[in-house]
N, C-alpha and C positions, 0 to 999 in steps of 0.2 A: 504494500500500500504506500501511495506515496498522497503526501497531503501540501496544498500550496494557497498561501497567503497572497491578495495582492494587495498594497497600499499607495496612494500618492496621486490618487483623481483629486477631481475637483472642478471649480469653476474659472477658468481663465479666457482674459480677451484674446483677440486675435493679433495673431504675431506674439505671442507670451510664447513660453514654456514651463512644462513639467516633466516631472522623473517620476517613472514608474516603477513600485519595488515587487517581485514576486521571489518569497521566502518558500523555500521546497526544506519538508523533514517527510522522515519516514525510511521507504526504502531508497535514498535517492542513487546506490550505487548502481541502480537500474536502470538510471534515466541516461538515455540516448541523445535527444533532443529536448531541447527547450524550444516554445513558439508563442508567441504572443499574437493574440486574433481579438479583431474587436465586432461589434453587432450594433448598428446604427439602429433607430426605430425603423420598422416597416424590413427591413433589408436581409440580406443573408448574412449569418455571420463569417468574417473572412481574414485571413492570414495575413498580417504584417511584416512580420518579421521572426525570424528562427537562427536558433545561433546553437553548433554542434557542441560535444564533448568536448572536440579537439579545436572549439576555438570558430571554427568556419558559421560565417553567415549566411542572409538571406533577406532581403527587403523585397517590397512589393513595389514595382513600376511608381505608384501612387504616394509612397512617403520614403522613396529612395533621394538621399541629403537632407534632411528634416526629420531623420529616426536612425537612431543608432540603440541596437540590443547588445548589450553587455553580459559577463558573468563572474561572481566573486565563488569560486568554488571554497573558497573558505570559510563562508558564511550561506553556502548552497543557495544563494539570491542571483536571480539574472534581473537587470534591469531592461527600461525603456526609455532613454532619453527623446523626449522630442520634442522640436523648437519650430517656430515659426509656425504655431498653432494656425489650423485656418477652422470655420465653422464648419465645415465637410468631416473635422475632425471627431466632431461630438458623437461617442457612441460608448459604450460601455465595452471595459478593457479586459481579457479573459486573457490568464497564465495556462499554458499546457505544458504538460510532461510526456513525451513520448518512450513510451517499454517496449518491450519482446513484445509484451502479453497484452499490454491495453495503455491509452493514449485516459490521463487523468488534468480534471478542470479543477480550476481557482472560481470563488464565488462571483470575481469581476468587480470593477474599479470604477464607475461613473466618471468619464471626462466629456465636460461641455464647455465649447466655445463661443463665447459670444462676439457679435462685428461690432 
C-alpha cells in the first residue's frame, strides 16, 4: 500500500505561482513513477507531468516551461513547481504512484486562478 498526501493549492492570480507538495509513505520502495494529473470542472482528468525513479521527466505540450516536477527521495515528496499561472490552470491537482501491481491516488489539491 502506498499512501500520498498532496498540499500547497490554493487561490492565486494570474501570472502568480505555486508549489505543489505530494508526500508518499507506505510501501514507497514500489513506486516506479511519480505523475501529477489535474481535472478541470466538466473535463477529463489529464496528465501533466511525470518524473521517473531515475530522475527522467515528462511534461504535457500544454504547461511545458511553466511546470517543472521534482523529487526529494529523502523525504519521499515529489513536487510541482508552477509559474506563470494562467486561469486555464484552475482545476484540482491529483499525486499518482505508479506499481507493478496498481497505479494509487492522493485526495487532490484545489488550484484556482483568477484574471
Amino acid at each position: 500500500q502506498v499512501q500520498l498526501v498532496e498540499s500547497g493549492g490554493g487561490l492565486v492570480q494570474a501570472g502568480g505561482s505555486l508549489s505543489l507538495s505530494c508526500a508518499a509513505s507506505g510501501s514507497i520502495f514500489a513506486i516506479n513513477r511519480m505523475r501529477w494529473y489535474r481535472q478541470a470542472p466538466g473535463k477529463q482528468r489529464e496528465l501533466v507531468a511525470a518524473i521517473t525513479s531515475g530522475g527522467s521527466t515528462y511534461y504535457a505540450d500544454s504547461v511545458k516551461g511553466r511546470f517543472t516536477i521534482s523529487r526529494d527521495n529523502a523525504k519521499n515528496t515529489v513536487y510541482l513547481q508552477i509559474n506563470s499561472l494562467k486561469p486555464e490552470d484552475t482545476a484540482v491537482y491529483y499525486c499518482n504512484a505508479e506499481t507493478v501491481r496498481r497505479d494509487y491516488w492522493g485526495q487532490g489539491t484545489q488550484v484556482t486562478v483568477s484574471s
